[in-house]
GUKOL-361121 format. One line per field, with one value per residue: residue number from 1; residue in three letters; z, y, x of N, C-alpha, C in turn. Coordinates in steps of 0.1 Angstrom, whole numbers. Each point is the difference from the previous one (the first is absolute). Layout:
seq = NUM,...
type = ALA,...
n_zz = Z,...
n_yy = Y,...
n_xx = X,...
ca_zz = Z,...
ca_yy = Y,...
ca_xx = X,...
c_zz = Z,...
c_yy = Y,...
c_xx = X,...
//
This chain:
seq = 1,2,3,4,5,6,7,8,9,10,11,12,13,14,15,16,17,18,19,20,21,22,23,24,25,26,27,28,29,30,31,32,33,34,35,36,37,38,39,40,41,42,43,44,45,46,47,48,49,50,51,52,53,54,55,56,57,58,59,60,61,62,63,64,65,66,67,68,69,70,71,72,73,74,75,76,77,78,79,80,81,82,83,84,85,86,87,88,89,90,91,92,93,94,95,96,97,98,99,100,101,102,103,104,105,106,107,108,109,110,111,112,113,114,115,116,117,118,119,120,121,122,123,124,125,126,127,128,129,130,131,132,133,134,135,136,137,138,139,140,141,142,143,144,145,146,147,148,149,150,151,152,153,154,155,156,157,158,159,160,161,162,163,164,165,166,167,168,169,170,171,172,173,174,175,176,177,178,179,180,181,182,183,184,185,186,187,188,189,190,191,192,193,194,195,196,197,198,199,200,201,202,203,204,205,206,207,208,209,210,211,212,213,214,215,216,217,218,219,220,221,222,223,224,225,226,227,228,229,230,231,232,233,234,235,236,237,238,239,240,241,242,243,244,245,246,247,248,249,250,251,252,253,254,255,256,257,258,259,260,261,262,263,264,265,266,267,268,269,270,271,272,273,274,275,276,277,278,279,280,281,282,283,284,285,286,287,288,289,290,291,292,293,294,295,296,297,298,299,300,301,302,303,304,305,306,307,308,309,310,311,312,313,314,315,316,317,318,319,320,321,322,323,324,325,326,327,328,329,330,331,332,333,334,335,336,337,338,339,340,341,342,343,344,345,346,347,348,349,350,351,352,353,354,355,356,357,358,359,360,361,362,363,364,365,366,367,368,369,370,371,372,373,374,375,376,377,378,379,380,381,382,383,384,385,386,387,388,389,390,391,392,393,394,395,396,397,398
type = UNK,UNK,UNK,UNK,UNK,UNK,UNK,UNK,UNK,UNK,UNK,UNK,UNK,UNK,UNK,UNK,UNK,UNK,UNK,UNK,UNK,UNK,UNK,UNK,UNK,UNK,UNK,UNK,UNK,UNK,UNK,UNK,UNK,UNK,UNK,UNK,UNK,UNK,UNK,UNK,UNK,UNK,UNK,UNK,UNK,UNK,UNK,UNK,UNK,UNK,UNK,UNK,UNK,UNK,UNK,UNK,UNK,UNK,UNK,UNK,UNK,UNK,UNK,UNK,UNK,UNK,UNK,UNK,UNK,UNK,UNK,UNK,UNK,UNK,UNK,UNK,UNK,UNK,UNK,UNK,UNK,UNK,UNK,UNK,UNK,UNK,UNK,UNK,UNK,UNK,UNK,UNK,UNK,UNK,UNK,UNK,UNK,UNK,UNK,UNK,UNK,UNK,UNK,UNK,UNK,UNK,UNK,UNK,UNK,UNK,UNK,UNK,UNK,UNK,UNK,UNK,UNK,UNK,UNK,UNK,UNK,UNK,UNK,UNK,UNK,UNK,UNK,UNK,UNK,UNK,UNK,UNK,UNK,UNK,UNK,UNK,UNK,UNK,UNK,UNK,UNK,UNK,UNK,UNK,UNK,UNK,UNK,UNK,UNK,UNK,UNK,UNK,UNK,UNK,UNK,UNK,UNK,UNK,UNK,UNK,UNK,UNK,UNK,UNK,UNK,UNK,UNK,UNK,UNK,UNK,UNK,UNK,UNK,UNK,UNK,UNK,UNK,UNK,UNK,UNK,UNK,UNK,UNK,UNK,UNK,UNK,UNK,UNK,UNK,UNK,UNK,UNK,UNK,UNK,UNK,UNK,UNK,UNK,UNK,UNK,UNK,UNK,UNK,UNK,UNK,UNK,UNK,UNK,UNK,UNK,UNK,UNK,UNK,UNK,UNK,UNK,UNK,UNK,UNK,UNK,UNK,UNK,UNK,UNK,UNK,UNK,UNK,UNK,UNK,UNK,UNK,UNK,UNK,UNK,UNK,UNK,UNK,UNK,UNK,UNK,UNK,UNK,UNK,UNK,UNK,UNK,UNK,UNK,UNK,UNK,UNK,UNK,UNK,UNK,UNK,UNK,UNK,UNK,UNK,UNK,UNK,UNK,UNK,UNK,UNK,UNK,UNK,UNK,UNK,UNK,UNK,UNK,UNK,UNK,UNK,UNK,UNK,UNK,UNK,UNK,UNK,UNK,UNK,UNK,UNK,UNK,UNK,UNK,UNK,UNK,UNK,UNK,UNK,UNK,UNK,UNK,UNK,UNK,UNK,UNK,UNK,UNK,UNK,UNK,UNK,UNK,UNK,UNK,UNK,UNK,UNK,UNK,UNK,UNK,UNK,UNK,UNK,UNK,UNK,UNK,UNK,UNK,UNK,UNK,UNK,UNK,UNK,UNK,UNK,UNK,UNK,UNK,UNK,UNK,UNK,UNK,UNK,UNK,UNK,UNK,UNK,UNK,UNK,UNK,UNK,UNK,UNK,UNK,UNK,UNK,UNK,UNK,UNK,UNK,UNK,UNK,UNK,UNK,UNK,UNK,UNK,UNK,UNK,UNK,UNK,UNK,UNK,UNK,UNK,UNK,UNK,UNK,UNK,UNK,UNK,UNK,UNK,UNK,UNK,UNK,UNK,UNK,UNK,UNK,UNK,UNK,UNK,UNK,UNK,UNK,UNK,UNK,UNK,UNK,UNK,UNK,UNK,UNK
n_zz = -183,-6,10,-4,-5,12,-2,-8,-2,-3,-3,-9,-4,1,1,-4,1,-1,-4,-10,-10,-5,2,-6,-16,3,0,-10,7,-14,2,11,-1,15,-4,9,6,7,-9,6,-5,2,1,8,0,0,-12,12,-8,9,3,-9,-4,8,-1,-15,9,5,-13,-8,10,2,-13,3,9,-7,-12,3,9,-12,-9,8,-1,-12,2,3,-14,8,-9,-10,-10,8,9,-6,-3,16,5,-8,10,10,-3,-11,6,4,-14,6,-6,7,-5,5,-6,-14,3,2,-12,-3,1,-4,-7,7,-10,-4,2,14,-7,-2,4,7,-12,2,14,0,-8,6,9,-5,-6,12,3,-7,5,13,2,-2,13,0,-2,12,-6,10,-4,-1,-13,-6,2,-4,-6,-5,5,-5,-10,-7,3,-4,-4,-1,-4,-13,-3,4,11,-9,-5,12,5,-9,6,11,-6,-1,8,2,-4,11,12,-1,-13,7,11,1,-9,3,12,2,-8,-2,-1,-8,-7,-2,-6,-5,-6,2,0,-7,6,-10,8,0,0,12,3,-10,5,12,0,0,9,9,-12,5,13,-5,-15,5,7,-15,-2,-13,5,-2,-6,-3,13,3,-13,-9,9,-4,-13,0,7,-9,-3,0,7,3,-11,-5,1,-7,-5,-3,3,-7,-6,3,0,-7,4,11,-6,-6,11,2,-11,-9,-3,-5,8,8,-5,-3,13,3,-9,11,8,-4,-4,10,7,-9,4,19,-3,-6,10,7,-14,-6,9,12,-2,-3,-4,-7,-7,-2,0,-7,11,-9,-12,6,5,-6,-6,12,6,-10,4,10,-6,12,-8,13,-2,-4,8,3,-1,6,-8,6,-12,3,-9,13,-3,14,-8,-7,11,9,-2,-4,12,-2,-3,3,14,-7,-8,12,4,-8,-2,10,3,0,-8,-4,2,7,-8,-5,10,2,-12,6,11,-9,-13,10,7,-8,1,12,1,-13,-3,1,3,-8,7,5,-11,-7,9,0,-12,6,13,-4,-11,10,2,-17,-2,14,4,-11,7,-1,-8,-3,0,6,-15,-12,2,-3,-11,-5,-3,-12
n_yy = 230,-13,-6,1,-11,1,2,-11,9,7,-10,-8,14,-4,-12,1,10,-3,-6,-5,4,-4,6,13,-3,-4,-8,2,-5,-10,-3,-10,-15,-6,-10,-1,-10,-1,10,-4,-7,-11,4,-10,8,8,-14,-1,2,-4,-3,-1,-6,-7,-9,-6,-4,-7,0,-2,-6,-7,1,-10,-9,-3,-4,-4,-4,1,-2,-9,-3,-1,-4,-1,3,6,-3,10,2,-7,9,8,-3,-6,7,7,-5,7,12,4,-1,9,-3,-4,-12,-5,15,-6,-7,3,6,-10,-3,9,-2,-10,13,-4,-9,-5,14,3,10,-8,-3,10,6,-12,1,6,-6,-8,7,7,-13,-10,11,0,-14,-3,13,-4,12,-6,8,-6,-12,-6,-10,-8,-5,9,5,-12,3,11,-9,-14,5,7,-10,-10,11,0,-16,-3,8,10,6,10,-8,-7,13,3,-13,9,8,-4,-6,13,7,-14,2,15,-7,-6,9,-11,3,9,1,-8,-5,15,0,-14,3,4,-11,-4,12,-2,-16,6,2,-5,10,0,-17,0,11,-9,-9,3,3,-10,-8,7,-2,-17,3,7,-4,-6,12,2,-12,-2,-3,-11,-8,9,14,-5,-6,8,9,-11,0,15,7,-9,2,11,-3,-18,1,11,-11,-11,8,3,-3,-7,14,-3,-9,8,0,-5,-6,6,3,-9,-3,-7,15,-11,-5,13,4,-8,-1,9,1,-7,4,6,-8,-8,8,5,-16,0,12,0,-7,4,6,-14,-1,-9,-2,-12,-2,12,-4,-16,12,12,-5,-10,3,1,-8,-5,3,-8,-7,-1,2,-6,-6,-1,9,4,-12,-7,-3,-4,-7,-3,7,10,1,-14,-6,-3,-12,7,10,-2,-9,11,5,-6,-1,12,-2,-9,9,7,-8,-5,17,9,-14,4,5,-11,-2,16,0,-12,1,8,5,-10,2,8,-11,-5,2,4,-6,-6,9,-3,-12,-2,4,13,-5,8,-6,4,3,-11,-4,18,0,-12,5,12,-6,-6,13,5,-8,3,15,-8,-11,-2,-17,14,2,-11,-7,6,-3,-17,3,5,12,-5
n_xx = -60,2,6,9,1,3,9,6,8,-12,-10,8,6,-15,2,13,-10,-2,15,-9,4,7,12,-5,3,7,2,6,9,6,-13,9,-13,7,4,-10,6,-12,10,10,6,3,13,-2,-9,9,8,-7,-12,-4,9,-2,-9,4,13,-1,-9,12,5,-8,-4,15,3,-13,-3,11,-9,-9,11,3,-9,-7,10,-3,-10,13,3,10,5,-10,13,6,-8,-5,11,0,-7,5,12,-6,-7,12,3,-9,5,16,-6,-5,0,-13,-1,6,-12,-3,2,-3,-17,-2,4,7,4,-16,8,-1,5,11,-1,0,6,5,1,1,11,3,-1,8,5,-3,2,8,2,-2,-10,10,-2,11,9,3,5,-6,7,-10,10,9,-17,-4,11,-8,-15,9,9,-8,-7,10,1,-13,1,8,-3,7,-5,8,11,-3,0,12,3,-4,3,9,1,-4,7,4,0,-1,9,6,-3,-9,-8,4,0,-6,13,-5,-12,3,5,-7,-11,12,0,-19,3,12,13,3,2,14,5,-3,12,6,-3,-2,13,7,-6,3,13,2,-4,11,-1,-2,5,14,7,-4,-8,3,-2,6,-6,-13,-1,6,-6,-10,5,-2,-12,-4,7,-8,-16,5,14,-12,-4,9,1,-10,-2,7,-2,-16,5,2,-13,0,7,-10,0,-1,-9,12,4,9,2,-4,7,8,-1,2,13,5,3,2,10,0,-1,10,5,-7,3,9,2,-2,12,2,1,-9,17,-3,18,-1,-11,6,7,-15,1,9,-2,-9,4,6,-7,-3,8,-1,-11,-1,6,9,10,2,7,-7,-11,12,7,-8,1,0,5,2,-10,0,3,7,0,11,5,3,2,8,5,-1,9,6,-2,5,2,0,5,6,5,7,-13,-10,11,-3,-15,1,8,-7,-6,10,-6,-10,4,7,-15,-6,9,3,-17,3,10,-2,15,7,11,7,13,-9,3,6,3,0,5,7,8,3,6,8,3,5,6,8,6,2,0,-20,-1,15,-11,-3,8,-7,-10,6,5,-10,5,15
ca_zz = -6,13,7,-8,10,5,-5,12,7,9,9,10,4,9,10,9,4,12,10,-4,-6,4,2,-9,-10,-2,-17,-13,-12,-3,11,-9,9,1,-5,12,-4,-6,-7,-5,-7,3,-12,0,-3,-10,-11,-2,-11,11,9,-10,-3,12,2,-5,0,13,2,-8,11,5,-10,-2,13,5,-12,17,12,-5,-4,14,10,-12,7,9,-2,-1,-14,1,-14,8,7,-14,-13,3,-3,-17,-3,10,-5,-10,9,3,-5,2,11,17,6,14,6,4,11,11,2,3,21,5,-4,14,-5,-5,7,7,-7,-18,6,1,-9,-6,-1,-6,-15,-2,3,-9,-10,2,-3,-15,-9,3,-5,-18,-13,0,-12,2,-2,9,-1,11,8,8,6,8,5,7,11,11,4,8,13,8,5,13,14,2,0,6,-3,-11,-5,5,1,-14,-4,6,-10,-14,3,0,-16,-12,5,-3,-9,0,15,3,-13,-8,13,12,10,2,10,11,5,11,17,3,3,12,9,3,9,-10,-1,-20,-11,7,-5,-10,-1,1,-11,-14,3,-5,-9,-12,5,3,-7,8,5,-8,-17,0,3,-10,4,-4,8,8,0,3,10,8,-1,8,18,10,0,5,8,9,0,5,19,11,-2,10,14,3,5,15,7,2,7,9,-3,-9,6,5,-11,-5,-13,-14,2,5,-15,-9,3,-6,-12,-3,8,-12,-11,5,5,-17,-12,2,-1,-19,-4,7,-8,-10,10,16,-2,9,8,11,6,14,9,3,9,5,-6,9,11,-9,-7,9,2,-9,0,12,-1,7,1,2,-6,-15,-1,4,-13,-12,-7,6,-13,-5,11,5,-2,3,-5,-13,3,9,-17,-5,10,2,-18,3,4,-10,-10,4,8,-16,-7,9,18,6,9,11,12,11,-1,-5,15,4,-12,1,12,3,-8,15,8,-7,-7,14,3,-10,-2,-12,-8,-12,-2,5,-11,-6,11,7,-10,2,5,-6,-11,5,11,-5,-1,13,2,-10,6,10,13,6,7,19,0,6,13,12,2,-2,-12,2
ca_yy = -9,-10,5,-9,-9,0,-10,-7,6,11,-8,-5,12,8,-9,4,19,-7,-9,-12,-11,1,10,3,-5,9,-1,1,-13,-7,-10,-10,-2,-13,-11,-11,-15,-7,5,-3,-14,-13,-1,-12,-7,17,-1,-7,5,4,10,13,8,8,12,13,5,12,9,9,4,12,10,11,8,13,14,3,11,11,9,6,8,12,4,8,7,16,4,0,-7,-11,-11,-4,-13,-10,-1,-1,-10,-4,-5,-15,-10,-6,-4,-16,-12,-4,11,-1,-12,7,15,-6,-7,12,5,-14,-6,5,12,15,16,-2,16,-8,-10,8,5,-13,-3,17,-2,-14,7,9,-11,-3,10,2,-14,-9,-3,-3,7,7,-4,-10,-11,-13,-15,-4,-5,15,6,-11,-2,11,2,-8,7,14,-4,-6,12,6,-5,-1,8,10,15,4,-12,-1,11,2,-15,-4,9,-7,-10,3,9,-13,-7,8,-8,-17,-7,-9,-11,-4,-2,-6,-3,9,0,-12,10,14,-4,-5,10,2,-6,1,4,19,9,11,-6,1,16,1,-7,11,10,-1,-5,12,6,-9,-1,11,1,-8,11,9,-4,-1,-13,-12,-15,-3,3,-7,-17,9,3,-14,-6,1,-2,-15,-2,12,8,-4,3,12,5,-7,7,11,-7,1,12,6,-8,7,14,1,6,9,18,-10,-3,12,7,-1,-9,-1,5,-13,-6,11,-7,-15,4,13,-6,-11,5,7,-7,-4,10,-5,-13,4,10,0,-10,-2,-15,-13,2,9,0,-7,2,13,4,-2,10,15,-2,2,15,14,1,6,14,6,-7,11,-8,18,2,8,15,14,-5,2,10,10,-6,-9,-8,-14,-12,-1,6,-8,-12,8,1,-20,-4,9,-2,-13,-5,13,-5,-11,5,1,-14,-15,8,-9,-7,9,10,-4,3,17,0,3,4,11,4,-4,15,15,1,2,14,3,-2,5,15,2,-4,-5,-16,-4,5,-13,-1,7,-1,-11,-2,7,-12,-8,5,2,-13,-7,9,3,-13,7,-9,-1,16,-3,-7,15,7,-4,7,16,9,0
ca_xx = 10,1,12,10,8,12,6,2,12,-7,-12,13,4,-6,2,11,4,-12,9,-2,11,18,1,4,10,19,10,-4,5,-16,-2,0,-3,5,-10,1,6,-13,1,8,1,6,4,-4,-15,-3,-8,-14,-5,-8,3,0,-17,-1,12,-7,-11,1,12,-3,-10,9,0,-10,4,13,-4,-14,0,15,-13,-2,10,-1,-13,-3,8,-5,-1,-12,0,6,-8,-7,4,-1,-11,-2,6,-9,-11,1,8,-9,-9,2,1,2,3,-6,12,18,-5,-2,19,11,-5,9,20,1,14,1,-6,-9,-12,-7,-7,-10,-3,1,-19,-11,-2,-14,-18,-7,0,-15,-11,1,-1,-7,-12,1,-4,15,8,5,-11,3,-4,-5,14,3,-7,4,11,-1,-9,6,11,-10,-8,6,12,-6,3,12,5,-3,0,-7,0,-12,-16,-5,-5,-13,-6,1,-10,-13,-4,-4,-8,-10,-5,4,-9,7,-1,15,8,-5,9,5,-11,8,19,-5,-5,7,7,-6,-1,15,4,2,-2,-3,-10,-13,-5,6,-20,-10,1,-7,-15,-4,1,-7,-10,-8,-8,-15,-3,-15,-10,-17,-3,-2,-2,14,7,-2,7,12,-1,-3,16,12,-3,2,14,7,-8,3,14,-3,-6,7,11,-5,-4,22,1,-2,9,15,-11,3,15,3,6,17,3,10,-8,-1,-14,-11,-7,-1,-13,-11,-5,-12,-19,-1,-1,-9,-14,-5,-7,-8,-8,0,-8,-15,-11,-14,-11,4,1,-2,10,1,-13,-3,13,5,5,10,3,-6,8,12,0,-2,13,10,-3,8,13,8,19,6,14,-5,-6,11,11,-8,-6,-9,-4,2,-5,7,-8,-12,-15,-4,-12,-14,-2,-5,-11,-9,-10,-5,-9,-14,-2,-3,-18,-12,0,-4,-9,-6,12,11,-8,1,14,6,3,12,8,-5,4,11,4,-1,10,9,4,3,13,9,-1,-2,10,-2,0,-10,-14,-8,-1,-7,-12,-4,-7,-11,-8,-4,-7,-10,-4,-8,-10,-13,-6,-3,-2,11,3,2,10,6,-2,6,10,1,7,7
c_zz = 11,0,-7,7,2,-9,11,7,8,13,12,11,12,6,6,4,14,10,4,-3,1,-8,-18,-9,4,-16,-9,-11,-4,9,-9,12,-6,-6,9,-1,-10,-13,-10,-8,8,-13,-7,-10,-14,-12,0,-4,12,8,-9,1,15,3,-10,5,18,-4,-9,13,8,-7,-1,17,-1,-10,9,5,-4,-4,16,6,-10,6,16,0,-1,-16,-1,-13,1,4,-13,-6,9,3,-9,-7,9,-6,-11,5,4,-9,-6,6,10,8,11,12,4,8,13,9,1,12,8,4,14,-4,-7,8,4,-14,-11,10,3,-12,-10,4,2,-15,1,7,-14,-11,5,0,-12,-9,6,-4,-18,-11,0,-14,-1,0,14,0,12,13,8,12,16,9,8,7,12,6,9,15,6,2,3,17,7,1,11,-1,-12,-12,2,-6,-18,-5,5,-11,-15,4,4,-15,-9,6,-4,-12,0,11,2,-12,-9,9,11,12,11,20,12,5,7,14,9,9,10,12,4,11,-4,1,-16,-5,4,-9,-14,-8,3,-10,-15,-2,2,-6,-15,4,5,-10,7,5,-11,-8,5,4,-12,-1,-4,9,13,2,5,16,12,-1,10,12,0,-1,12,12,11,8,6,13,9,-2,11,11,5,1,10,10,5,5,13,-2,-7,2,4,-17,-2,-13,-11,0,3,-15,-6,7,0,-15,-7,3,-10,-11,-1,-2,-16,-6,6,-4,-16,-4,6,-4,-8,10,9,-4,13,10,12,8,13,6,8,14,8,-12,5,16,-3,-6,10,10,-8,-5,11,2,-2,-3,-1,-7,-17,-1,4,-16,-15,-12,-3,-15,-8,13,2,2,11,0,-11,7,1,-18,-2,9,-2,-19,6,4,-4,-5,4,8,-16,-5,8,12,3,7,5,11,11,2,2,12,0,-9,-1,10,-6,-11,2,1,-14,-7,10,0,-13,-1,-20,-12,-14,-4,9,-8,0,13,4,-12,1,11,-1,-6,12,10,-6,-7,6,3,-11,4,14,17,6,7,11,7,1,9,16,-1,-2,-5,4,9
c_yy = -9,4,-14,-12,0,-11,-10,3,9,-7,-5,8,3,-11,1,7,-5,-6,-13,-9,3,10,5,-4,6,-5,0,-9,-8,-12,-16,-9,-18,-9,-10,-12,-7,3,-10,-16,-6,-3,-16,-4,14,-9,-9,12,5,11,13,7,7,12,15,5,11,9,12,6,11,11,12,8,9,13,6,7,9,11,4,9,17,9,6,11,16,7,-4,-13,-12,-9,3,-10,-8,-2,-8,-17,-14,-6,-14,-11,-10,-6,-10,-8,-3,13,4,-8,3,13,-7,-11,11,8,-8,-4,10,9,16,9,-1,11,-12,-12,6,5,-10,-1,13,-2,-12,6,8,-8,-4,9,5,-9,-11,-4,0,16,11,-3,-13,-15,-5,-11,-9,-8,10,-1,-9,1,14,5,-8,7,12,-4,-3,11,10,-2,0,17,14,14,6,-7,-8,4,-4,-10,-3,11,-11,-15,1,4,-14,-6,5,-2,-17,-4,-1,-10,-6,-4,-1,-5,10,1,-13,9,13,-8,-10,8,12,-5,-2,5,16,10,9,-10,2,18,-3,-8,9,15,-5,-2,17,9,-3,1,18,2,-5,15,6,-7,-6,-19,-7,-12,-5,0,-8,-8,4,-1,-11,-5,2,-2,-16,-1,8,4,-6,2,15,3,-7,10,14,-7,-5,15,4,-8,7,16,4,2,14,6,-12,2,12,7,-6,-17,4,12,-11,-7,15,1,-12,3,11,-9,-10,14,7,-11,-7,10,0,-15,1,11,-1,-10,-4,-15,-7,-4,12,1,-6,1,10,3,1,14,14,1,6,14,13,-3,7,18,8,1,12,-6,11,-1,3,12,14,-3,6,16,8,3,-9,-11,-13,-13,0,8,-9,-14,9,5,-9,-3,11,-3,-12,2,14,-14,-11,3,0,-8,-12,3,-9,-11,6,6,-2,8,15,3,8,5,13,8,2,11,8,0,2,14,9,4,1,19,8,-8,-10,-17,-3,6,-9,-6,3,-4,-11,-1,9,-7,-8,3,4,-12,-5,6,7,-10,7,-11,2,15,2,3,17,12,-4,9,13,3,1,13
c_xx = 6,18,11,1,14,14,9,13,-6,-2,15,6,-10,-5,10,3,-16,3,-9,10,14,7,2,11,12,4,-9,6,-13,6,5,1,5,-8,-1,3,-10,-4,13,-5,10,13,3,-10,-1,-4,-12,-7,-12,9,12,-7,-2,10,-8,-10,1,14,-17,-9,6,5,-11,1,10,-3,-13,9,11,-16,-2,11,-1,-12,4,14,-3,-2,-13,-4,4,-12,-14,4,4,-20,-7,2,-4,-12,-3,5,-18,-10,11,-5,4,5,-1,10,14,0,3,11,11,-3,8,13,4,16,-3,-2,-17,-10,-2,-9,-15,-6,-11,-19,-2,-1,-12,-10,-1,-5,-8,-13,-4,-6,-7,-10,-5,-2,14,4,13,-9,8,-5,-4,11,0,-5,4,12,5,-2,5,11,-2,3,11,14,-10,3,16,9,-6,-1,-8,-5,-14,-12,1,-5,-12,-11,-1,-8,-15,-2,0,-14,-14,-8,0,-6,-12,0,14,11,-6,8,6,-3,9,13,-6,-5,14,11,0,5,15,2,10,-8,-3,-10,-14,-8,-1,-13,-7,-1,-10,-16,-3,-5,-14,-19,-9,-12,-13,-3,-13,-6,-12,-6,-2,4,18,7,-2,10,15,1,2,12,8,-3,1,14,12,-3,7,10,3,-5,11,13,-6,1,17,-2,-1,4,14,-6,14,18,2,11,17,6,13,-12,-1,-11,-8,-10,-2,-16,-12,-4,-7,-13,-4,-10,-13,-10,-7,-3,-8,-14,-4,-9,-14,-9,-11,-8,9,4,-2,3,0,-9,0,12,1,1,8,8,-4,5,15,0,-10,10,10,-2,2,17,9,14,6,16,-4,-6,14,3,-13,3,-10,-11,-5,-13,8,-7,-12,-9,-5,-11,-14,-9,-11,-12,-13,-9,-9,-9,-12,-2,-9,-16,-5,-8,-4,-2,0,15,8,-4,11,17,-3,0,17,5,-2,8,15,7,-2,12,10,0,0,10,9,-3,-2,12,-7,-5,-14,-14,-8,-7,-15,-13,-8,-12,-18,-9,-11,-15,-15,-10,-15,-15,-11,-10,-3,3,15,-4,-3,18,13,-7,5,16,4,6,12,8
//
């Protein structure tokens, strides 16, 4: 029997017990949230028949926001019968009009408690997952969807932290059905965002291309996906190498870098390296094709890649980004001996050399499993190919 879905006071609760998000609910009064100026009327201009319709149309927008996050703030009430009938109340709420929408203007409202703000999009992932793809019990109107997906995107960018990650979930769980045929535009604001000087925006794109492009790993080849696929590498493939390439540009400062940028750039390289690895699954694009050496230069540098201030700080537990790049780099390149010999012969050499030394020099600690499995993958890869077994007899047994 499959295991419940979490409710949305649950799911909240254990983002903020993760020390993701901000700090756990103190009150329990119902929430009653300001009505922003832009909100107000002109008392000047109140009996023009136009700006009625307006005044009515943002006091009832704010009504429904302040009845949203009084339910949300119920969902994360310790009474077990409390957060049922806000649930409960939750759920119908979602089969109002424009519902999607007042979720998102209340993510939005900077007055409200950082838990109802948060609560606010774990309730819209769950709604999009439920309903997007038309077969939910909620109807979404093409208006809607529209204004959803803009909004989605654009407090992806605008916003931070946990907030963030849950928007970068809800803009794939759209894109997964709308990209690229229904949103093509999607692909211009990711390759634009590439090429920013923002860091988050820079992890906060890559996050999502990620997320949107791992499918190329398992699904099956066909003429849908091609086209799909080509979409995105001419768009994408360029903005992705000029971005790798600003990384290893910052090679030589690593170790000057303070901690919290220099993760923020191992994460970039993380990220660059899983969706250069995800787009080169169902065949050897073009792009990469006529670049890869400057891509194999880059990623056997990066396999060797030493930052003794992380590697202490790190968790004896937990892998640290930079296992997470080494990872990346080692699928890549199993993947790239399996699939594509003939443009990688000349590369495996150092790569061999360089995942010796890594199951050398890494010990037994947990946070280095994945790691070790990787590199294994890799080794095994190689050495089923008789024209590499010059290549380990040059270096013998670990």
């Amino acid at each position: 029997m499959g295991t419940a879905e979490k409710t949305i006071g649950e799911q909240t609760l254990l983002y903020q017990r993760a020390n993701i998000a901000q700090k756990p609910p103190r009150a329990t009064a119902p929430v009653s949230l300001p009505i922003p100026n832009n909100r107000k009327c002109d008392a000047k201009v109140a009996s023009n028949r136009s700006c009625n319709d307006e005044c009515k149309a943002r006091k009832e927008m704010a009504n429904r926001i302040d009845v949203l996050a009084n339910a949300l703030q119920r969902t994360l009430s310790p009474d077990l019968m409390t957060r049922k009938n806000a649930e409960n109340e939750l759920k119908a709420m979602e089969n109002e009009p424009g519902h999607g929408v007042v979720v998102l203007q209340l993510a939005n409202t900077e007055a409200a408690p950082p838990e109802i703000r948060l609560a606010s999009v774990v309730a819209l992932k769950n709604y999009v997952k439920r309903n997007w793809a038309g077969d939910g019990d909620a109807t979404i109107s093409d208006e809607e969807r529209v204004q959803i997906r803009e909004e989605s995107l654009r407090l992806m960018f605008a916003l931070s932290g946990n907030l963030r990650k849950q928007l970068v979930t809800i803009v794939c769980e759209i894109g997964k059905s709308d990209f690229p045929s229904k949103w093509p535009a999607l692909v211009e604001v990711l390759s634009a965002n590439l090429a920013t000087q923002n860091l988050d925006q820079i992890i906060a794109s890559l996050d999502l291309l990620d997320d949107l492009s791992k499918k190329y790993r398992t699904e099956s080849k066909s003429q849908e996906l091609w086209v799909e696929l080509k979409f995105v590498l001419d768009n994408l493939s360029g903005p992705l190498l000029a971005l790798f390439q600003a990384m290893m540009g910052f090679y030589d400062q690593r170790e000057a870098m303070p901690a919290d940028q220099c993760i923020n750039w191992l994460e970039i390289l993380h990220l660059i390296a899983s969706n250069f690895c995800s787009l080169s699954s169902q065949d050897l694009p073009e792009p990469f094709e006529d670049n890869i050496s400057v891509w194999m230069a880059g990623f056997q540098t990066l396999l060797g890649l030493k930052i003794p201030s992380i590697e202490q700080a790190a968790d004896d537990k937990v892998a640290s980004p930079l296992e997470g790049v080494k990872v990346s780099i080692c699928e890549i390149i199993t993947l790239y001996t399996q699939r594509y010999e003939e443009e990688t012969a000349q590369y495996v050499s150092p790569f061999i050399q360089g995942t010796w030394e890594q199951l050398v020099e890494i010990d037994h600690r947990y946070r280095f499993d994945s790691l070790v499995n990787a590199c294994l993958g890799l080794l095994s890869a190689i050495c089923q190919r008789i024209q590499y077994k010059s290549l380990f007899e040059e270096h013998g047994d670990p």
